[in-house]
C-alpha positions in Angstrom: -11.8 -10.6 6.2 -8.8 -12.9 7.4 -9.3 -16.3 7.3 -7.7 -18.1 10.3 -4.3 -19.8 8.9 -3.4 -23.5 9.2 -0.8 -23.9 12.2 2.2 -26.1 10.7 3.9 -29.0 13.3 6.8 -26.2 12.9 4.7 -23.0 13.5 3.0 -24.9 17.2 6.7 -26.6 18.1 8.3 -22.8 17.9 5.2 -20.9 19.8 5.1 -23.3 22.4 6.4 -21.7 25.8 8.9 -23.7 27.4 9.8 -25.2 31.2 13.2 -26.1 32.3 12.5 -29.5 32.6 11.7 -29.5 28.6 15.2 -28.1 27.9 16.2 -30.0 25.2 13.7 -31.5 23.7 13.3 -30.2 20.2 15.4 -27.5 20.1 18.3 -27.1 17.7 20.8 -23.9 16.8 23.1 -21.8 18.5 22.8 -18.0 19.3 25.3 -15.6 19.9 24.1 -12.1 20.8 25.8 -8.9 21.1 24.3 -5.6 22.1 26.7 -2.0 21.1 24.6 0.4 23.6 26.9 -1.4 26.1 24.6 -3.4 28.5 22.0 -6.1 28.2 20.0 -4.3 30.6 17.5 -3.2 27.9 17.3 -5.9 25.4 17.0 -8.2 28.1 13.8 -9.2 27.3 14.8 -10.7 23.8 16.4 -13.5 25.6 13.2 -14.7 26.9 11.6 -14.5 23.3 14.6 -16.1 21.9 14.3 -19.2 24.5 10.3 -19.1 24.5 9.6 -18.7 20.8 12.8 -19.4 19.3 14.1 -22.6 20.8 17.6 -22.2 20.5 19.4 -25.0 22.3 22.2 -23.0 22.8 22.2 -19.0 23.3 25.6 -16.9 24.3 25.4 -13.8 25.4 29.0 -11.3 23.9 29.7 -8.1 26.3 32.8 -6.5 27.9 32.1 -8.0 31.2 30.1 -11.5 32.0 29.1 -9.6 35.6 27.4 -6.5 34.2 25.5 -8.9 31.5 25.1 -11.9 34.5 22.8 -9.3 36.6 21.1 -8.0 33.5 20.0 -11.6 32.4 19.7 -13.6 35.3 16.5 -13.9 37.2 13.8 -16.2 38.7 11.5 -15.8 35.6 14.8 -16.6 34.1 15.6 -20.0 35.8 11.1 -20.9 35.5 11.4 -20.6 31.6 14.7 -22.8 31.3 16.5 -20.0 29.7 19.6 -20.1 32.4 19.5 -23.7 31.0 20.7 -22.5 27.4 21.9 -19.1 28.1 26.0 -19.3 28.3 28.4 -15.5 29.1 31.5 -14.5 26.8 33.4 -11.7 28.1 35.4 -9.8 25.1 36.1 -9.8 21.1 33.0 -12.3 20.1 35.4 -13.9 17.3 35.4 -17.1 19.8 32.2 -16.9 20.8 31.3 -17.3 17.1 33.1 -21.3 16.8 30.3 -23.1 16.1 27.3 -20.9 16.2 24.7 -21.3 13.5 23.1 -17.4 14.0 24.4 -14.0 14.9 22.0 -11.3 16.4 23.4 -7.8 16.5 21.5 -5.5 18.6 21.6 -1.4 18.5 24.4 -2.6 15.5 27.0 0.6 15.5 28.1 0.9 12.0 31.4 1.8 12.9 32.6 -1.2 14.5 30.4 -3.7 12.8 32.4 -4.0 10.3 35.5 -6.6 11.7 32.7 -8.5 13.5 31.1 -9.8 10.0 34.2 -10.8 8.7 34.8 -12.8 11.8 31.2 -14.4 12.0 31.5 -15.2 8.0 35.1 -17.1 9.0 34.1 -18.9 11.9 31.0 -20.7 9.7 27.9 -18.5 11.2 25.1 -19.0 8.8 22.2 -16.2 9.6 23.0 -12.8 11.2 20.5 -10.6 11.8 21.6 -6.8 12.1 19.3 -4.2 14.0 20.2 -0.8 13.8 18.5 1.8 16.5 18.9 5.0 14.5 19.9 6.3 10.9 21.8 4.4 9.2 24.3 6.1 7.4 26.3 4.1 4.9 23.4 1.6 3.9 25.2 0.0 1.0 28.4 -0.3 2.2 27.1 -2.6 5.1 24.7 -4.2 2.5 27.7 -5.2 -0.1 29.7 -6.7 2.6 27.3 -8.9 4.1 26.2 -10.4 0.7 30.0 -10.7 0.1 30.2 -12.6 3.5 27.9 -15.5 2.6 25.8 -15.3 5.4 21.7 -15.1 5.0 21.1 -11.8 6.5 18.6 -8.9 7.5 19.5 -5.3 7.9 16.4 -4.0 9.9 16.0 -0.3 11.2 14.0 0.8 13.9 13.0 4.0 15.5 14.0 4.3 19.5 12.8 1.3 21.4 10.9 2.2 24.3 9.3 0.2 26.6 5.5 1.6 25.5 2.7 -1.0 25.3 3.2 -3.4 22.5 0.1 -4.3 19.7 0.7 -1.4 17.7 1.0 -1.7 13.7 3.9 -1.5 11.5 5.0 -1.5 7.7 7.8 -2.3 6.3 10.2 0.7 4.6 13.5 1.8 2.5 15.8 1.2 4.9 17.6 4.8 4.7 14.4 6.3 6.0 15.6 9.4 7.8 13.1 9.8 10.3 11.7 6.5 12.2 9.1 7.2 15.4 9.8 5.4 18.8 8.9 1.8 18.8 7.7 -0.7 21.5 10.3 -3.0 22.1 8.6 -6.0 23.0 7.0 -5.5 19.6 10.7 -5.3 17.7 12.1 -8.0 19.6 9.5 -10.5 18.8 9.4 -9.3 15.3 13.5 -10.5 15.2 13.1 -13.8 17.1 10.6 -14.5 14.4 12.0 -13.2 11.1 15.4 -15.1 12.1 13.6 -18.5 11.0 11.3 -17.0 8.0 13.1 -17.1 5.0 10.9 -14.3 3.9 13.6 -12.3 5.7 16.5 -13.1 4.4 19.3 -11.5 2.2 16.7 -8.2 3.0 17.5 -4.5 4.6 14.4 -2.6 5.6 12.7 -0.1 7.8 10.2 -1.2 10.6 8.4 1.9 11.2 5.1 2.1 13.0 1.6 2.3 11.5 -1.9 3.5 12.5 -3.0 2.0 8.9 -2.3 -1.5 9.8 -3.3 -1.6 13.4 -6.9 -2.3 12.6 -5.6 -5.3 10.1 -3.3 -6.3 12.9 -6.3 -6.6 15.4 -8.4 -8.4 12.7 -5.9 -11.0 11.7 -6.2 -11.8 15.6 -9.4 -12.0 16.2 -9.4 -14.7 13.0 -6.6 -16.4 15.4 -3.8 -15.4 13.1 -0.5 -16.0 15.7 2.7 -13.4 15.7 4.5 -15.4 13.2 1.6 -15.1 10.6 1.9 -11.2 11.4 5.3 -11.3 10.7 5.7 -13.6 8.0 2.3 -11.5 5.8 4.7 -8.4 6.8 7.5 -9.4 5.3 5.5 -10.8 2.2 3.9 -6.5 1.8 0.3 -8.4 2.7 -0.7 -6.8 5.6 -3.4 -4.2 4.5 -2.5 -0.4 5.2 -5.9 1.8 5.8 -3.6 5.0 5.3 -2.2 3.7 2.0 -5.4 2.6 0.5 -6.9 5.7 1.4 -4.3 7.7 0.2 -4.6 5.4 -3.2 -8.8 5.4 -3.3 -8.4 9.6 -3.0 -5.7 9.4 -5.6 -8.0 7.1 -7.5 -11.3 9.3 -6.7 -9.1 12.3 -7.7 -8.8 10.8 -11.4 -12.2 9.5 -11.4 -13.3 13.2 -11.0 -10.7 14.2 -13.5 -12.3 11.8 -16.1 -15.7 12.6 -14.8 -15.2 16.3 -15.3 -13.3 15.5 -19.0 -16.3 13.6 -20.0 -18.7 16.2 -18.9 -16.7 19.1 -21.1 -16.7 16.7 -24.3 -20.4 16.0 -24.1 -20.4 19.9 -23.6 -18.5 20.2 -26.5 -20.7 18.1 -28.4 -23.8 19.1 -27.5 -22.6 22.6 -28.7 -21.3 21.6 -31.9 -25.1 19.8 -32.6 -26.7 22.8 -31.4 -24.8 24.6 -34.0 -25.8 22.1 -36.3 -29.2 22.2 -35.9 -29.5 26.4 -35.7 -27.8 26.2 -39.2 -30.4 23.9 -40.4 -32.8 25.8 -38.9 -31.7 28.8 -40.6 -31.3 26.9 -43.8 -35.1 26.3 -43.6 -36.4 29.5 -42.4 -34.6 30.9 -45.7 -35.9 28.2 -47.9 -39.5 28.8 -45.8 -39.2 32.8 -47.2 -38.1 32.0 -50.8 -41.1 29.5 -51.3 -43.5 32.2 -49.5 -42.0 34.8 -51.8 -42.2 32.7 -54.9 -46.2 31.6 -53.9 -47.3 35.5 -53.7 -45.7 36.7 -56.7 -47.6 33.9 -58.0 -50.7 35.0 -56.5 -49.9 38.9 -57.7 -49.5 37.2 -61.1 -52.6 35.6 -61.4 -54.8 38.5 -59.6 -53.1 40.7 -62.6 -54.1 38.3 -65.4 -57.7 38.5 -64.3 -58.6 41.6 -63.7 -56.9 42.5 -67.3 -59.4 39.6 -68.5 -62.5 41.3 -67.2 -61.6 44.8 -67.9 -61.5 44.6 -71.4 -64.7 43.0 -72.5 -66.2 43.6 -76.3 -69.8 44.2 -75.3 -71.3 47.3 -73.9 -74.2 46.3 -71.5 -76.3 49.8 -72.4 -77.3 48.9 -76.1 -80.5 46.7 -76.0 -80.0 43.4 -77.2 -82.7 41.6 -79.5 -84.2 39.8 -76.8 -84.7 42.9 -74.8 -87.1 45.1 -77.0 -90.4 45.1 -75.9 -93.1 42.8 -77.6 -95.9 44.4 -80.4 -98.8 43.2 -81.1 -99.3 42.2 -85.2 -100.9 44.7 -87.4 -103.9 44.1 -88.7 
């Protein structure tokens, strides 16, 4: 079972939900986000996790027109959750947005034009940069080498499709080159990222978030033991999080080789038992020869013996016909 976790000043400060008339108060770093599919429209929703959970004092969104990302962004639950407060529009190349940001979140990342946008994050002092790719990626390493070269603290994460299907499910953690990913809730993603941006258990990493049936009955147990999104994320990162599938693919690996053991220890005590059984029918043959040659030995013995007396009493010396002395009759004396 989980125990529940000890909440840090940080951990309550960064879940706490804000109100535009906080806006300001203990909130530090600067954003800038960019989004390759072309429109905000359906990573909106990250903004709202980046001012709610994140508390970002300042957060820019990058596009190829302020209008398009304006009408995508801007709404009443918008202006209630003081994230029109923070939230600032740059229309073109981000190399200007980038003066002065501390953090650099790259959604539905396209490989192919990623590239030029590193180097100018890494030159204009950017910090953290957190790269999420949408699909295969295809040249893992290369994009790997030149963000370590850059200097920047970053995370490579893949995903599978985001969809907007109800969040809560579980995930693990993968090699990043996976070539097949399943279709992920978004919600679920995007909190993962605003999270992971400020856990250092993320950075200088490149993985797979994949979804999990093994983990969502850890998932739901670290809640009800009031575990909070970070902890998910954070025990994620750290390979923690228990997955039923894996450990029930490792207990029938383990049962497997158990058995294998079992049934190896059962042919050598076969094996043994036979070789004593073989043991003891020679010994038992040993004595039923030896039992024979003493039962031989005792009748020719006996045959011995028989034909020593009957030569004794067959030749006697006397004849029992002649009278002896003491058998003629008495006479009376003459007179």
């Amino acid at each position: 079972m989980f125990e529940e976790p000890p909440k840090s000043a940080e951990d309550v400060a960064i879940t706490t939900v804000t109100r535009s008339r906080e806006v300001g108060l203990d909130r530090q770093g600067s954003m800038v986000v960019t989004d390759d599919s072309g429109s905000f429209y359906g990573s909106r929703t990250i903004f709202t996790m980046l001012n709610d959970f994140g508390r970002y004092a300042s957060i820019k969104a990058v596009s190829d027109s302020v209008v398009d990302a304006k009408k995508a962004l801007i709404s009443r639950a918008g202006r209630y959750s003081g994230l029109l407060d923070v939230l600032s529009f740059h229309e073109g190349e981000p190399s200007a947005a980038f003066e002065g940001a501390a953090s650099w979140l790259a959604i539905n990342a396209d490989e192919s034009t990623i590239g030029p946008k590193i180097d100018a994050a890494a030159a204009a002092g950017v910090s953290r940069v957190f790269v999420l790719i949408s699909d295969a990626v295809a040249a893992s390493d290369a994009l790997e080498t030149q963000l370590k070269a850059s200097g920047m603290a970053y995370t490579i994460m893949r995903v599978g499709k985001l969809v907007g299907t109800p969040s809560g499910v579980g995930y693990k953690l993968g090699e990043l080159d996976l070539p097949v990913c399943e279709d992920v809730a978004k919600e679920d993603v995007f909190r993962f990222v605003t999270e992971a941006l400020t856990l250092d258990d993320a950075h200088n990493r490149a993985f797979s978030l994949c979804p999990s049936e093994g983990t969502t009955a850890s998932l739901k147990e670290m809640r009800l033991c009031g575990y909070e999104r970070r902890d998910e994320v954070r025990l994620l990162l750290k390979g923690v999080v228990p997955d039923a599938e894996a450990v029930a693919a490792e207990a029938e690996v383990a049962d497997a080789e158990e058995a294998e053991l079992v049934l190896r220890s059962e042919a050598e005590v076969a094996a043994e038992r036979e070789a004593e059984l073989k043991v003891l029918l020679q010994k038992a043959r040993q004595r039923g020869i030896e039992t024979q040659q003493r039962m031989a030995f005792e009748e020719a013995e006996r045959l011995a013996k028989r034909k020593e007396q009957e030569k004794y009493y067959s030749s006697s010396p006397e004849d029992d016909s002649t009278p002896k002395p003491s058998d003629t009759p008495d006479t009376p004396p003459s007179a």
